[in-house]
C-alpha positions in Angstrom: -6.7 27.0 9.5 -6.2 25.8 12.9 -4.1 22.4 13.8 -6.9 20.5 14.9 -9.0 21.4 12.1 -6.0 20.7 9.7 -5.1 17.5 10.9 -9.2 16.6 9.8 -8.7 18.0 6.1 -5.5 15.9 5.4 -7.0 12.5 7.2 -10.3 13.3 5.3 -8.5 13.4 2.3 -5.8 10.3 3.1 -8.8 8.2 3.7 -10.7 9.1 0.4 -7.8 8.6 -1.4 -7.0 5.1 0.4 -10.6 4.1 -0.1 -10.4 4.8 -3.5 -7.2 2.7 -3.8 -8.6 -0.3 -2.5 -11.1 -0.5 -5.3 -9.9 1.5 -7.6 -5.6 2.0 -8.4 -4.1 0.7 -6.0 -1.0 3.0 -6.3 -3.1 5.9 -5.0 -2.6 4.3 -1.9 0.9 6.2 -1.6 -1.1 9.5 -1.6 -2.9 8.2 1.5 0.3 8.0 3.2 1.4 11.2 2.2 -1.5 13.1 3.1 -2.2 11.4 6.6 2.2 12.4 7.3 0.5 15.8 6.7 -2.3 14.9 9.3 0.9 13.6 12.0 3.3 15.8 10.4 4.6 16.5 14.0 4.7 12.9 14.7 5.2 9.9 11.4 5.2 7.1 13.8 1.9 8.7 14.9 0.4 9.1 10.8 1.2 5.4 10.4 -0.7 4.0 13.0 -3.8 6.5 12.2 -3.8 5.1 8.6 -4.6 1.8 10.1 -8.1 1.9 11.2 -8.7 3.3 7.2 -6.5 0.6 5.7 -8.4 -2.1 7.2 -12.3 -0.6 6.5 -10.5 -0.2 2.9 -9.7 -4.1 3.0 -13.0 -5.4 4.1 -14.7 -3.6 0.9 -12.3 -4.5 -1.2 -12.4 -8.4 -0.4 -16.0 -8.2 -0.4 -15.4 -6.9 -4.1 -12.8 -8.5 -5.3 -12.4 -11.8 -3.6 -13.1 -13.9 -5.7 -10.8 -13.2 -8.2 -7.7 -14.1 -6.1 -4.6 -15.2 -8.0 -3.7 -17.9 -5.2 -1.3 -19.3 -6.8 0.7 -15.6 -6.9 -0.1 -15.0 -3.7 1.0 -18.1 -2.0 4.1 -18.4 -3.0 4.9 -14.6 -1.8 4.0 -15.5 1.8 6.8 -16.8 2.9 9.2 -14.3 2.3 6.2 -11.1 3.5 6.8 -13.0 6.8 10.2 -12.7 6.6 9.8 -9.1 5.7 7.6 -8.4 8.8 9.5 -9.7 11.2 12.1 -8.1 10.4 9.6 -4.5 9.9 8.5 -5.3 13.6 12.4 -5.8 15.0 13.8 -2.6 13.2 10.5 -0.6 14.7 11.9 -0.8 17.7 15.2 0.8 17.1 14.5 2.8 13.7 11.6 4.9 12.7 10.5 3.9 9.2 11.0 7.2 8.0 14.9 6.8 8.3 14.3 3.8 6.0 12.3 5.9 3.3 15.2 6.4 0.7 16.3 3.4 0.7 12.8 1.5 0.3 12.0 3.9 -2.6 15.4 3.1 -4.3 14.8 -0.3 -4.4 11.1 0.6 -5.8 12.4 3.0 -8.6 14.4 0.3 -9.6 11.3 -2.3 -10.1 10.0 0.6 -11.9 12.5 0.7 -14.5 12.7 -2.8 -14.8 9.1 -2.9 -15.6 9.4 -0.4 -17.8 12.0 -2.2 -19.9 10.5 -5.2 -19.3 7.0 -3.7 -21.3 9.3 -2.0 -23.7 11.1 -4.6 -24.5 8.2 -7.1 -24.8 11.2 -9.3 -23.0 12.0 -11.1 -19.8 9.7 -13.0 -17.4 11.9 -12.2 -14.4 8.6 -11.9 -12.3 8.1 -15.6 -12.1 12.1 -16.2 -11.1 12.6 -16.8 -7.7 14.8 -14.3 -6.5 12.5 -11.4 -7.8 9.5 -13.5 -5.6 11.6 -13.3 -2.5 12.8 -9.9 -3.5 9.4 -8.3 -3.7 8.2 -10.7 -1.1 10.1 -9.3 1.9 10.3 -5.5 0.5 6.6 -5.8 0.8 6.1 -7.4 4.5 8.8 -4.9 5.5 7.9 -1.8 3.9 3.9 -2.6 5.2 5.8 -2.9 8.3 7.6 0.2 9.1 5.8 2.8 7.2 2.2 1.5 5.3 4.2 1.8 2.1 4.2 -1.6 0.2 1.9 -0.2 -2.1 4.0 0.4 -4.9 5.9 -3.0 -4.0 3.0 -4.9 -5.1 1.8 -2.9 -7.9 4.8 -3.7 -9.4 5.2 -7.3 -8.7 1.5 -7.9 -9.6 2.3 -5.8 -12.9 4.6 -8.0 -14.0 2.5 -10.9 -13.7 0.0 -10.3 -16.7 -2.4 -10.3 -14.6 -6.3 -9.4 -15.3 -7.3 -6.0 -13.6 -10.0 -8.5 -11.8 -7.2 -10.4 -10.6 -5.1 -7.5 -10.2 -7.1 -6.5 -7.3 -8.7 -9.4 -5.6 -4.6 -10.6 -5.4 -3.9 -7.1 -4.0 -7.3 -7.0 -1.7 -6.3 -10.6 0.1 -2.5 -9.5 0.2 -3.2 -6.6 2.5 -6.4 -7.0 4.1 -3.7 -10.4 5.7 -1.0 -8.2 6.3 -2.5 -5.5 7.9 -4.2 -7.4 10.2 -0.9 -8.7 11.4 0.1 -5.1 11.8 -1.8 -4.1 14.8 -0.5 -6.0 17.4 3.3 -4.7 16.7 2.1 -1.3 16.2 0.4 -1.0 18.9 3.4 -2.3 21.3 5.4 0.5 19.2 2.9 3.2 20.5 2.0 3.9 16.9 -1.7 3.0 17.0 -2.9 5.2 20.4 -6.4 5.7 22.1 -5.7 9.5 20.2 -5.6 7.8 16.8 -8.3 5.2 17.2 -10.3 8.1 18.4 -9.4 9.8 15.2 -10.6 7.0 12.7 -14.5 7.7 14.1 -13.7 10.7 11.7 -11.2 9.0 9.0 -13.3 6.0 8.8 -16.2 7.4 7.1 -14.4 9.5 4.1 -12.7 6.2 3.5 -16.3 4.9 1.9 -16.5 8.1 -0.4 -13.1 6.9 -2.0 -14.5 2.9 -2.1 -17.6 4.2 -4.1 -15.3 6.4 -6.2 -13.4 3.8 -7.1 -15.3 1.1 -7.6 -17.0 3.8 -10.9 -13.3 4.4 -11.9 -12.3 1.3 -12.0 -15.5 0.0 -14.0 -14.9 2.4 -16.4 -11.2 1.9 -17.6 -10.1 -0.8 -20.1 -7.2 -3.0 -19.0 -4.5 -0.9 -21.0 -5.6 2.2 -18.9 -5.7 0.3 -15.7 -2.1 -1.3 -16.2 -0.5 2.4 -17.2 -2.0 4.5 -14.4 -1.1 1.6 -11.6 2.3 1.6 -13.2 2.5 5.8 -13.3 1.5 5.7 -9.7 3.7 3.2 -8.3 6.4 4.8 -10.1 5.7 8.4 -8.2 5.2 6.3 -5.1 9.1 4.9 -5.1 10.5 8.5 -6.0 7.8 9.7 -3.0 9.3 7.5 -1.4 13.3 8.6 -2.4 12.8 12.0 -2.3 10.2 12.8 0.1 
């Protein structure tokens, strides 16, 4: 298979699964990332501005969707600290590729994982409305969006320890990203990671992100809340060790 051709199988396939992660679990979003670093594999500033264009397409269906059931309350009182987070994404972009940051990012979301984990074993603990795990998750999120597209498994976990709804689940996690990944472009772009090449590329990307919104939108109608909770959970949990190991 030649590069070119290559490069159009793994962003295909990153923007079906990204697609389906805005409507469907939003933990698949980590195989998105994964796949289009397969696309840039040559470049990962490169895969991270590419994944843009798809993110925001992914957004616009998934507010449309899911809107309506905002937790605003939730959401609100993360802002603060995601700003925090992003300006300090959009500073360390300019001196350190997020890929240098990967490890230590996933640490810190295998260790949400497990406190989750315990936290549903236990049938214990309601760290998740404590303030330090707000500001925590808060600025992991706006920096981890930041510097590599990878706050997905951030907020699965902070939404999962919420209680939420699996409506509210998602129109929380819809208005979360489709705000910060608007604020994205402008410092990727200054970065060079969002490129004339790469715009080009989502005429391609952009499509095959609708075949994963439709695919999702069936999942997700079809799963009761238990199911929904546990593969959200499963998936953000693969997404920190992704993000660990990978």
């Amino acid at each position: 298979m030649s590069g070119g051709v290559a490069r159009l199988v793994w962003g295909g396939l990153s923007a079906v699964c990204m697609g389906f992660s805005k409507t469907g679990v939003p933990g698949a979003s980590i195989l998105a990332v994964v796949l289009m670093a397969q696309a840039y594999h040559e470049d990962a500033a490169l895969s991270v501005g590419a994944l843009v264009p798809v993110l925001l397409v992914g957004d616009l269906f998934a507010v449309y969707l899911y809107a309506r059931y905002t937790a605003w309350d939730r959401l609100i009182r993360l802002f603060p600290s995601v700003a925090v987070g992003l300006i300090a994404g959009a500073v360390l972009l300019h001196y350190v590729r997020g890929n240098a940051l990967r490890p230590i990012l996933g640490a810190l979301v295998v260790a949400m994982f497990v406190l989750e984990v315990y936290r549903r074993a236990s049938a214990n603990g309601h760290y998740g409305q404590k303030w330090w795990y707000v500001w925590l998750t808060g600025m992991l999120a706006g920096f981890s969006t930041m510097v590599g597209n990878a706050a997905g498994p951030v907020m699965t976990m902070y939404l999962l320890s919420q209680n939420l709804p699996k409506d509210k689940f998602m129109g929380t996690t819809a208005m979360f990203f489709f705000t910060v990944n608007l604020l994205k472009i402008a410092p990727m772009a200054l970065e060079g990671m969002i490129t004339p090449e790469t715009m080009h590329f989502a005429t391609y990307t952009v499509p095959m992100t609708l075949v994963g919104v439709g695919l999702g939108r069936w999942v997700f109608r079809q799963m009761s809340q238990n199911t929904f909770d546990m593969a959200a959970l499963i998936l953000g949990g693969i997404g920190g060790l992704w993000l660990l190991v990978g």
